[in-house]
N, C-alpha and C positions, 0 to 999 in steps of 0.2 A: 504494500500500500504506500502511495507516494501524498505526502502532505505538502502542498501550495501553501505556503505561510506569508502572513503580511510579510515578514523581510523578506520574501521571494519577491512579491512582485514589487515591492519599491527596489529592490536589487532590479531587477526587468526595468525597470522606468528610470533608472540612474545610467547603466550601462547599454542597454537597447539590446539584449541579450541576456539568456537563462539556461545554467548548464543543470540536466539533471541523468547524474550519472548513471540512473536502469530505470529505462520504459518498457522496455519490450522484453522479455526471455530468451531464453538460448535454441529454444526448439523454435521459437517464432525466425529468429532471426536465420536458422540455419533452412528454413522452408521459404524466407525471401530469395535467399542469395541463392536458392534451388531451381528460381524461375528466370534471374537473370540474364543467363547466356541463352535459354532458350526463346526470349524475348528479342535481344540482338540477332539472332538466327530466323527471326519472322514468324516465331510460331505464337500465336495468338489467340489463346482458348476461349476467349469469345468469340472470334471473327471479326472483330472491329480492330482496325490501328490505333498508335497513338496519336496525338493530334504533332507530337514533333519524335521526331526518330536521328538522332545525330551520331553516326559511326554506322556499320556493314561491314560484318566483315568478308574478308575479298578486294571488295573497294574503297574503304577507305583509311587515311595513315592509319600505323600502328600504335603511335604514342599519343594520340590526342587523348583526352579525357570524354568517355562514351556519353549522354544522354538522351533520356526519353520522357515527355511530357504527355503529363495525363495517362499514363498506363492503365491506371485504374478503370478506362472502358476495355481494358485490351485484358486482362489476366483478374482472377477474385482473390489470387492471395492477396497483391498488391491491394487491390481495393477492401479489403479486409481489416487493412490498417488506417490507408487513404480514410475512408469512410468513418473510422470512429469515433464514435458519439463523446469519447474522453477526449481526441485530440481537439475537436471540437472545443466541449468546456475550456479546456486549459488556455485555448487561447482566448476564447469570448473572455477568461478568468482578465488575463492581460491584458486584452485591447480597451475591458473594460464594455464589452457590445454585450446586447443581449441578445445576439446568438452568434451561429458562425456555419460559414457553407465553405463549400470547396471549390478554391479557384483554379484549382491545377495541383497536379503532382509532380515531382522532378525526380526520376532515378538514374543515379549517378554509379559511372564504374570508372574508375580511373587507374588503370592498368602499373605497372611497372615501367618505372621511366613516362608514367602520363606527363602532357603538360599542363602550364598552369590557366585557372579559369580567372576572369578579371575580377578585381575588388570591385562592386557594385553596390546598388540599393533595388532590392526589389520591388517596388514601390514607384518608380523610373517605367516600369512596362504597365502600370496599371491607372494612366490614368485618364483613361476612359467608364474609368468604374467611379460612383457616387456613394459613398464617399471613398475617396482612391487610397483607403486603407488596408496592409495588412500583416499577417501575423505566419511566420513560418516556424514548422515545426521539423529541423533537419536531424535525422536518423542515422545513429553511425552501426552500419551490419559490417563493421571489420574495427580492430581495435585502430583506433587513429595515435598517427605519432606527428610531429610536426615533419620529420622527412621522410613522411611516405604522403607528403602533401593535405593534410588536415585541413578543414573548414577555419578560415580565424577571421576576426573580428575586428574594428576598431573602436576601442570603448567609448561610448558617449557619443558616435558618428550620429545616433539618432535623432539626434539636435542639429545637427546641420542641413546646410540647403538642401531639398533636393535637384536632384539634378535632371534636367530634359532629356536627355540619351546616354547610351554607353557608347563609347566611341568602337572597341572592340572585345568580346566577352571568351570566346574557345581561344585558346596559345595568343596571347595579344602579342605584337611585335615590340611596341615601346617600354615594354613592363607590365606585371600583372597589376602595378600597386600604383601604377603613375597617375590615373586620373584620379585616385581617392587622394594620392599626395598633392595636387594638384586642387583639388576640395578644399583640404586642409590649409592649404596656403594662402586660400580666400579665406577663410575662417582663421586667420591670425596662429594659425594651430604649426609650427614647426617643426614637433618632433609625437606624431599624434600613437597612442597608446597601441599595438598592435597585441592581441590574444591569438595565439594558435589551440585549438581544443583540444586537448587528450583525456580519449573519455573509450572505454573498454566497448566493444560490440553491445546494440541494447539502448544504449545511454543515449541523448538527446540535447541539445541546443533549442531552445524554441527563441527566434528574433523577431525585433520589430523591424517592418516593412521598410524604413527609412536606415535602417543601420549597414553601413560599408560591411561587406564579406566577397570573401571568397578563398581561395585556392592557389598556394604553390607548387610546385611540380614534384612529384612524387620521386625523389632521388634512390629508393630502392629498386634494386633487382627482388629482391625476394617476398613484396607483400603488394597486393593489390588495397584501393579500397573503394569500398562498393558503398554507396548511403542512399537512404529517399527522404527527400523533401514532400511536405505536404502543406503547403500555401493555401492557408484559408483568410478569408474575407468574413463581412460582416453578413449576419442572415441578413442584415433590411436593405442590403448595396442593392446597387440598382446600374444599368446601364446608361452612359451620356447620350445622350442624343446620336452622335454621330463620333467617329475615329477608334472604333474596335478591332480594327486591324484585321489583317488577312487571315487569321487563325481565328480568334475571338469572333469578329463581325458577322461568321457564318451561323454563331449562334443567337444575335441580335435579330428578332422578327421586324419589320416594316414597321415604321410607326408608335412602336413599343421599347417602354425601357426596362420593363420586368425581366431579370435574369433567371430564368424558363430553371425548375429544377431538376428537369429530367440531363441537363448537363452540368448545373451547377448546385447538386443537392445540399437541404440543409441539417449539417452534423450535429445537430444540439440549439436548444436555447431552452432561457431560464422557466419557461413556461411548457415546454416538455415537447414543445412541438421538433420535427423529426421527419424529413423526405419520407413519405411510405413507401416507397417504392424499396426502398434501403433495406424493408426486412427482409425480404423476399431476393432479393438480388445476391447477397455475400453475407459471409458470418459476419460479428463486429470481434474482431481477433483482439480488443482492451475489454472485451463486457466485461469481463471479471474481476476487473482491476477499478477501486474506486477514486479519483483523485481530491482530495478535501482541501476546502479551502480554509485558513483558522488562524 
């Protein structure tokens, strides 16, 4: 049982980031990392894609760092997790919303000798959404070290501007770290706090939408690592009018800004409400796990 404690979330609200070292189990985690390759290999036990598919192998490099967006219509372990009405809470807990849906999923495999993914703000791709808030819950399914390329942070980034675009996100040429140092040097910030996470298979990061992360290059031959990301939004968001982009937009109906929840279902809110469709679709792989808040 994991307890959410006031000093957790004003820790979350001081640093734009929340480590908690076991969410998940060692049987859960070793039946993710079960589906992985055979996700990257095209097999798809629902029948549906992901909405982003980045690496093939055959064609393309070797050392890039793999991802895939929104798996959770494509495979129901994933969405087993994706889906839970706990990751849900945790985050509505931090955003402070009163509820939380899912805006996407990110699963991550970043090989041996992967490279690195750019210091970002997630929060930069959504704002097309009303209110363009939100809340990530990253999954480490392999023990992270800082040189086998760990997720890390910049403390208290979540207070600064955000920023209109990424200039470059997979292997950037200039640096993984240069537009965040580059942030920073608008923000009077010289020498800005950088956290790398070492946190055992299981364990968890959960950040706010505005906070700088990402990824150095995995300098090991001998360890992969593999994590998912589960990016939720608030239940009451809503679509803008118009600029949902070429991925999103095909879920925005004519005329409507209601975010449909047969692609954007809702994990939890304080009033018990719950995507129906959700029962019947995939197990909820946290039901047994209670998170309190106290």
């Amino acid at each position: 049982m994991i307890k959410l404690t006031t000093l957790d979330i004003n820790k979350f609200n001081n640093d734009g980031f929340l480590v908690i070292p076991q969410l998940i189990d060692a049987d859960l985690v070793a039946r993710l990392i079960a589906r992985i390759e055979p996700l990257f290999s095209g097999e798809f036990e629902t029948g549906i894609y992901p909405d982003e598919w980045y690496w093939r192998p055959g064609l393309s490099l070797p050392d890039v760092t793999r991802e895939m967006c929104n798996v959770w219509k494509s495979d129901l372990t994933i969405a087993s997790v994706v889906l839970s009405a706990e990751i849900g809470r945790l985050s509505a807990t931090l955003a402070g919303w009163n509820g939380a849906r899912i805006g996407q999923d990110s699963l991550w495999w970043k090989p041996a000798g992967g490279k690195e993914v750019a210091l970002h703000q997630d929060a930069t791709y959504i704002k097309y959404i009303d209110p363009p808030e939100m809340i990530t819950c990253w999954i480490a399914l392999d023990d992270t070290s800082a040189d086998a390329g760990t997720i890390e942070y910049v403390r208290g980034s979540h207070k600064w501007r955000l920023l209109d675009r990424v200039a470059e996100f997979h292997a950037p040429t200039g640096g993984y770290r240069a537009q965040m140092l580059q942030a920073a040097a608008e923000m009077g910030i010289s020498n800005p706090e950088i956290v790398q996470v070492e946190i055992p298979a299981g364990g968890c990061v959960f950040h706010h939408g505005n906070a700088w992360h990402g990824s150095g290059k995995n300098t090991r031959t001998d360890k992969v690592r593999r994590s998912l990301g589960v990016h939720t939004l608030s239940s009451e968001a809503k679509f803008r009018p118009t600029g949902a982009g070429y991925i999103y937009g095909r879920y925005q109906r004519v005329g409507d800004t209601t975010m449909d929840e047969s692609f954007f279902p809702i994990l939890w809110t304080k009033n018990g409400d719950r995507t129906p469709f959700l029962a019947d679709y995939c197990k909820d792989a946290l039901a047994k796990s209670r998170v309190l808040v106290g």
